[in-house]
LUMFI-812124 format. One record per residue (C-alpha): x, y, z; residue in one letter. Coordinates in pm, 1 decimal, decimal comma. Layout:
BEGIN
c1->X&c2->Y&c3->Z&residu->A .
...
% end
This chain:
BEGIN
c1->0,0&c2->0,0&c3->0,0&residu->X .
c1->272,1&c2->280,5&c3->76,0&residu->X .
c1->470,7&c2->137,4&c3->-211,2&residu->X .
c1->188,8&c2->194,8&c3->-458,6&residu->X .
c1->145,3&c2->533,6&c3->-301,9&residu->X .
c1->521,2&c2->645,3&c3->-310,7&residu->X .
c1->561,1&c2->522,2&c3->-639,7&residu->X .
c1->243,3&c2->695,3&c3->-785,4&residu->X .
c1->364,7&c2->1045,1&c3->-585,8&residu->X .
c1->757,7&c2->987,7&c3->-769,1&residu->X .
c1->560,0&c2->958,1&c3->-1129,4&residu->X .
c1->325,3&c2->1245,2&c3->-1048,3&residu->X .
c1->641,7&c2->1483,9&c3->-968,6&residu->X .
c1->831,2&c2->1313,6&c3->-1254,9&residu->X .
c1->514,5&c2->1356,0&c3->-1510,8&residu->X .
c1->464,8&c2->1747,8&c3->-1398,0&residu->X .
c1->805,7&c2->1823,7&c3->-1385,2&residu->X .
c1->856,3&c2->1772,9&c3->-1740,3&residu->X .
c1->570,1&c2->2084,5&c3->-1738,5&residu->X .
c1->822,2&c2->2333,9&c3->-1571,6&residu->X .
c1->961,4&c2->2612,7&c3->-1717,3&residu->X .
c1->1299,0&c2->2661,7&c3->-1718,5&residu->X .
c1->1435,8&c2->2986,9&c3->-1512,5&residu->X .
c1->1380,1&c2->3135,1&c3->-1167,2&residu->X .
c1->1055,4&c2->3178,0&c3->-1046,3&residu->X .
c1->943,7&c2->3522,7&c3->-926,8&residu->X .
c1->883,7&c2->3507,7&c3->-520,0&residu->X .
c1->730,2&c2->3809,7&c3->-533,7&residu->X .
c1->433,2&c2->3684,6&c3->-720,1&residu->X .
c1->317,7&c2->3394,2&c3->-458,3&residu->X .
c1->179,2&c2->3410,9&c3->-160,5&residu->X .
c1->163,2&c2->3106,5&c3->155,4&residu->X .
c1->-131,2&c2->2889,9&c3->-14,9&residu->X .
c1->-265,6&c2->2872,1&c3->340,2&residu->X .
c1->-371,0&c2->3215,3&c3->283,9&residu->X .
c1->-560,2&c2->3147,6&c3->-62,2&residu->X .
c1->-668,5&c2->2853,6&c3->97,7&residu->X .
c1->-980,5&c2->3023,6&c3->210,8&residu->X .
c1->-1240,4&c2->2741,1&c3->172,3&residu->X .
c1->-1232,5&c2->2364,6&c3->305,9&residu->X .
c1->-1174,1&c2->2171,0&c3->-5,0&residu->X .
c1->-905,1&c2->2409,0&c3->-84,9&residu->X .
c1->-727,7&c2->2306,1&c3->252,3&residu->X .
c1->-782,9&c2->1936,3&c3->203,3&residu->X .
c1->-600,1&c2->1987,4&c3->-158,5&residu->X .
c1->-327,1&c2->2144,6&c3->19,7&residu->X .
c1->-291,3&c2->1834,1&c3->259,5&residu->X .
c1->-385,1&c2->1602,5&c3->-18,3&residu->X .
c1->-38,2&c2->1753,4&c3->-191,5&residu->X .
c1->171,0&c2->1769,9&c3->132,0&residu->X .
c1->76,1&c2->1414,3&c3->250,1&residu->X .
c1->139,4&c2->1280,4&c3->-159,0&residu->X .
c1->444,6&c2->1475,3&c3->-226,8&residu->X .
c1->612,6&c2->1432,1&c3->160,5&residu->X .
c1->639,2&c2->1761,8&c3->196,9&residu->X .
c1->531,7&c2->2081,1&c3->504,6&residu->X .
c1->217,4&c2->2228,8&c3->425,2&residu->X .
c1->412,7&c2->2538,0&c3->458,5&residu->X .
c1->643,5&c2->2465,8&c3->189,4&residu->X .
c1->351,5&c2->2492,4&c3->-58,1&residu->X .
c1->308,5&c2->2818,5&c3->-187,7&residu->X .
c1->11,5&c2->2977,1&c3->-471,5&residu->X .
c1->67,8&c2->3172,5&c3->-731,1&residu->X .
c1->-228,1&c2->3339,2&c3->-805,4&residu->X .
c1->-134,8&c2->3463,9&c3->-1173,8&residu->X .
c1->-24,5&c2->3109,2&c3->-1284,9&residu->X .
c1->-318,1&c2->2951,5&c3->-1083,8&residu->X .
c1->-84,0&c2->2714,1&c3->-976,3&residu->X .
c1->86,8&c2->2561,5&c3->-685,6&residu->X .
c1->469,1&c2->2636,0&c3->-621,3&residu->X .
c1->655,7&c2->2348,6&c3->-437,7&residu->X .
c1->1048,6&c2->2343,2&c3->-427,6&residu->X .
c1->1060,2&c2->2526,8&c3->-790,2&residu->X .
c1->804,8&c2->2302,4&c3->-926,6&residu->X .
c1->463,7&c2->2432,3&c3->-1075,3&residu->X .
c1->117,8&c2->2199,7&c3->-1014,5&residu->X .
c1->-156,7&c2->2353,2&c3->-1195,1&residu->X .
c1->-432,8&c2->2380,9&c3->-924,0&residu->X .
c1->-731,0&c2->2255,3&c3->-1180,0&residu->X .
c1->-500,8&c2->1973,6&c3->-1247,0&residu->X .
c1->-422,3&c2->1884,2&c3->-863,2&residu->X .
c1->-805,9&c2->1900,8&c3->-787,3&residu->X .
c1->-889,3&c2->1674,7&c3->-1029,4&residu->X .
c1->-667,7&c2->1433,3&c3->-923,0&residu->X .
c1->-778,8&c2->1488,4&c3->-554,0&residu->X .
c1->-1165,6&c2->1414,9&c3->-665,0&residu->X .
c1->-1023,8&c2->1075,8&c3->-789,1&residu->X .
c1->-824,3&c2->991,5&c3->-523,1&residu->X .
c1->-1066,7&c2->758,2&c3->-343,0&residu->X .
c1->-817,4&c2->555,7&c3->-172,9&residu->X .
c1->-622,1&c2->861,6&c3->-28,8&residu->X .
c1->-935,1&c2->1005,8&c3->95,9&residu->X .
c1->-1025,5&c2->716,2&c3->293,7&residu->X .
c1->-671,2&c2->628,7&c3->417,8&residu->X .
c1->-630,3&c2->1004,6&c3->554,9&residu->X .
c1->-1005,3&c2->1172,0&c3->543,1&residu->X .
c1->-1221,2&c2->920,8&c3->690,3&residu->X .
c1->-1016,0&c2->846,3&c3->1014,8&residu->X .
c1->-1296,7&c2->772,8&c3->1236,8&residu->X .
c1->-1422,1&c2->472,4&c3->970,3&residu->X .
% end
């Protein structure tokens, strides 16, 4: 089970990073995504990401121009992530429903 999950989190990062652009990116331009996090499902994207990727919710910044989500130089498009969140049945119930 945390096999199948670590190894579907290293080809998520390895499919999106092929999406980066190459060159700095501007930390003027994001803000903490805790703060654009301003509705539920929104926050449980943002833990969805941290607890796939192994990463601090802090880490995990938005960049509201880009609509996308900046973690350790790499860009997740935020329609992208929260599709993949809506399918994510088996993370939801491993991590969501804690009191099943």
């Amino acid at each position: 089970m945390t096999l199948k999950l670590a190894t579907l989190s290293f080809a998520f990062v390895l499919a999106l990073s092929g999406c980066k652009k190459e060159g700095k990116v501007d930390q003027k331009i994001t803000i903490p995504a805790k703060l654009s996090a301003d509705k539920e499902s929104n926050q449980k994207v943002l833990n969805y990401l941290a607890n796939t990727l192994g990463v601090n919710s802090e880490e995990i910044k938005f960049d509201k121009l880009k609509n996308s989500y900046l973690i350790r130089g790499y860009e997740f498009n935020k329609d992208t992530i929260s599709v993949q969140y809506n399918r994510a049945n088996e993370y939801k119930l491993k991590f969501e429903n804690k009191n099943l």
